[in-house]
N, C-alpha and C positions, 0 to 999 in steps of 0.2 A: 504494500500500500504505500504509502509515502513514508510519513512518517508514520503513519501506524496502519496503512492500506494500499493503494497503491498508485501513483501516479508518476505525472513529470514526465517519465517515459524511456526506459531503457529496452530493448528487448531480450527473453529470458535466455539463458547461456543453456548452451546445448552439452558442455563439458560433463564429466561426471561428477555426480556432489559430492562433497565431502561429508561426512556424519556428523549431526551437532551432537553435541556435551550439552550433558547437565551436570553441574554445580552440586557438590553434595552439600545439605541445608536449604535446597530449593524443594524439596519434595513437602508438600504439606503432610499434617496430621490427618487429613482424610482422605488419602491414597488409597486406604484401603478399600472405598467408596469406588473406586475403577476396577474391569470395567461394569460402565452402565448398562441395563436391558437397551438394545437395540428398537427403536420405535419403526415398526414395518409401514405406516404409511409414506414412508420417505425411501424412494425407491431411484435409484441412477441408472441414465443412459450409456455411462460409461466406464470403465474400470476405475476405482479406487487410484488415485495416485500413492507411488511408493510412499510410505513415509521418511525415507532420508532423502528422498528429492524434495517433496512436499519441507522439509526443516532447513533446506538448502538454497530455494528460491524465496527470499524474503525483502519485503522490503517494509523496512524500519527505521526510519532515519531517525528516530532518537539516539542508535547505536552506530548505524554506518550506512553510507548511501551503495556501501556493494553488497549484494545480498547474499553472495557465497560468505560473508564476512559474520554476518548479525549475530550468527549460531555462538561462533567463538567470542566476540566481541559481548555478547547478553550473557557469559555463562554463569558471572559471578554477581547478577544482580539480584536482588534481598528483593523475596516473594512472600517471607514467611516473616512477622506479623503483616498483617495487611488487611486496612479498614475501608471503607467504600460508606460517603457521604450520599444522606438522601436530601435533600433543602427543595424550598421554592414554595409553589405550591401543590402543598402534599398537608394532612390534617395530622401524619404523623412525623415532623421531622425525625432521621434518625440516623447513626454512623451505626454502620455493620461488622463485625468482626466477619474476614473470610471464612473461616473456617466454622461460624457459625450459621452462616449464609449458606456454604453449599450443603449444612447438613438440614436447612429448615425449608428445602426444595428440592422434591424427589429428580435425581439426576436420568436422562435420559442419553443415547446416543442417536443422532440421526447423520446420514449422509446428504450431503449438501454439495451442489457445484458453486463452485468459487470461481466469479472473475475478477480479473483484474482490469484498470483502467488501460495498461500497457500493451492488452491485446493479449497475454498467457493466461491458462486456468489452468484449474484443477479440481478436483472430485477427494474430497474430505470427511471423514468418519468424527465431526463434535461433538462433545458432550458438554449437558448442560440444562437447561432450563425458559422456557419462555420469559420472557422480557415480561411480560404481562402480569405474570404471576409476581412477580417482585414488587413491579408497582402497586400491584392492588394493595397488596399488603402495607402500602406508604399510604394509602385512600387519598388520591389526588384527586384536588380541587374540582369544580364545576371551569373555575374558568383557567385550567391548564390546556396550553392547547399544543405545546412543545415538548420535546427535551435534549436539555443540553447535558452534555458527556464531557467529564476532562478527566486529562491521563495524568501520568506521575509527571513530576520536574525533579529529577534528582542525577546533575550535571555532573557530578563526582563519581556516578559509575554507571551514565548513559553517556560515552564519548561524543557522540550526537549533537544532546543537547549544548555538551561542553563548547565544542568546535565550531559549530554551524549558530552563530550569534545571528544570525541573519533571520531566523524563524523565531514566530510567536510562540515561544514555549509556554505552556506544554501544550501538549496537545487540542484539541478541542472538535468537536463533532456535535450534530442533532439531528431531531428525527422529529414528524411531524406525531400528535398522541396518536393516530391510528394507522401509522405504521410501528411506531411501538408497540402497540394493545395487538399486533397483527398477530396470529401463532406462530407464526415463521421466525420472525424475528428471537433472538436468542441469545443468552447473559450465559457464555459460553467459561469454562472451568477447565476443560479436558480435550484431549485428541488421542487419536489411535488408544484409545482405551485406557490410556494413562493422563495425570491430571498435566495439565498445560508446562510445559517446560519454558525459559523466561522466552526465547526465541519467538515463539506464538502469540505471546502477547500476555503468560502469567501475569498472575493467578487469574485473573479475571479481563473478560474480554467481550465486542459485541461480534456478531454475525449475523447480517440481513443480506441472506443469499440473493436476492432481487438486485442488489446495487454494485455498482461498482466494489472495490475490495477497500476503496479508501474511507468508505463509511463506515468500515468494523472496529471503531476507534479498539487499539490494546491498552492493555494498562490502567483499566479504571479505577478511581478514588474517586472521582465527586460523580454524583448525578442531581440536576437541577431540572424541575419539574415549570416553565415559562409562558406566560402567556403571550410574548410576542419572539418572533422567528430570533432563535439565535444568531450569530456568524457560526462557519464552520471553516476551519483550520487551512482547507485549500481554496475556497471559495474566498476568502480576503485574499490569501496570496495573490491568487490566478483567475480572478471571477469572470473572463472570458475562456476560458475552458473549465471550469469545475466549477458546477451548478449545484443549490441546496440538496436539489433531488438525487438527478445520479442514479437514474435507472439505467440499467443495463438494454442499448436500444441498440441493434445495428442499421436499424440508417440517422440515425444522428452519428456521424463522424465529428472524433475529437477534431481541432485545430489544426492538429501535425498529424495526424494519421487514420483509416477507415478504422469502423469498428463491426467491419461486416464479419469479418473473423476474427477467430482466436485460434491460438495454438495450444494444444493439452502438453506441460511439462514434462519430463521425462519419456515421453514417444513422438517428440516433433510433430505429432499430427494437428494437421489444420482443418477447424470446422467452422462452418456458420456459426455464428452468435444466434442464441435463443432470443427474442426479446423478452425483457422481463429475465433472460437468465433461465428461462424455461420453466418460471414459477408465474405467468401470467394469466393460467387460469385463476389464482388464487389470490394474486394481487392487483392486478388490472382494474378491478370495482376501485380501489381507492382514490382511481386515476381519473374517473370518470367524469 
């Protein structure tokens, strides 16, 4: 993603990936919780991509803008405590402890096609929980009609944010309430059947398979429940190519390049773009 999704625009490296590392101390206390039941109405057209390709193509730029790099350059970043702010309007404000969080929300796994704004995807096994479900639990306002998302700022061991002074750190992203409240949408913990490694976006992360990949802000700590349309992270950067929305369309072509294809990682094969990402029976009404 970009800095926590993906943009800008590189295309993905065909070399072989190298295996990321995890950090011992990055493992939470509810590992044990992996893996989750598998939810069978989430069903793929396409192979699974490997998982050390899928942990090798990233792109994070709080860590590094090459993303054979991210793996090694995130290994030693502090996932474990980790609190996640609810504010705004919500009737219950509240900070969450992680590890209380995933255990007061039965975990699921679904597979999900993932794209990316740069024209690569992939086909992903997340575990995790509807977005939905978390909110309600906050009981948000009548007149919430947003939400804004922001990631970690911690420049002493995200080189990223260290180096690259030029970006609005930290992070930031949002989502309209009924694409949050969507099912699909998802307050992601876990991959390949183990909980999230920091690379992916630990401990906590979103995934709205419908968007682009730079909408899956990683690294959450605050969520802010708003009644008027946030900024998001590349949309101030670049607001002539990256739009609030950020559906996955192939005949809107980005700026620099078509988005009628994409290429699936680790098999070079090139395919039509779904619109919508191929979740447009399900999402499309919101559109309307």
């Amino acid at each position: 993603m970009l800095a926590t999704g993906c943009a800008l625009g590189a295309e993905p490296s065909s070399k072989s990936a190298p295996q990321p590392v995890t950090a011992p101390g990055t493992v939470p206390a509810t590992a044990g919780l992996y893996p989750a039941r598998r939810n069978p109405a989430f069903v793929l057209d396409r192979e699974l991509t490997d998982e050390q390709v899928a942990g090798a193509t990233i792109n994070y730029y709080e860590f590094s803008t090459d993303k054979q790099a991210v793996a090694s350059l995130a290994r030693g970043f502090r996932t474990h405590p980790w609190s996640v702010e609810v504010t705004g309007l919500v009737e219950k404000p509240r900070t969450w402890d992680l590890d209380a969080l995933v255990r007061a929300f039965p975990l699921e796994e679904r597979l999900y096609r993932h794209r990316c704004v740069e024209r690569w995807a992939m086909a992903v096994p997340w575990t995790g929980f509807p977005l939905a479900r978390f909110l309600a639990e906050n009981r948000p306002l009548s007149a919430a009609r947003f939400v804004r998302f922001v990631s970690f700022l911690r420049p002493e061991e995200a080189p990223g944010q260290k180096e690259q002074t030029w970006y609005p750190w930290p992070y930031f992203e949002g989502l309209t309430m009924a694409e949050a409240m969507h099912d699909l949408t998802l307050l992601v913990t876990g991959i390949y059947g183990k909980p999230l490694p920091p690379h992916h976006g630990a401990p906590l992360r979103l995934v709205v398979p419908w968007k682009y990949g730079y909408k899956s802000i990683k690294g959450i700590v605050r969520v802010e429940l708003t009644a008027e349309r946030p900024p998001t992270f590349w949309n101030a950067m670049a607001p002539m190519e990256y739009g609030f929305t950020s559906n996955v369309d192939p005949e809107v072509s980005h700026p620099r390049w078509s988005q009628a294809t994409e290429t699936l990682i680790g098999t070079d094969r090139v395919v039509p773009t779904l619109p919508y990402n191929g979740y447009g029976d399900l999402v499309a009404r919101l559109y309307a």
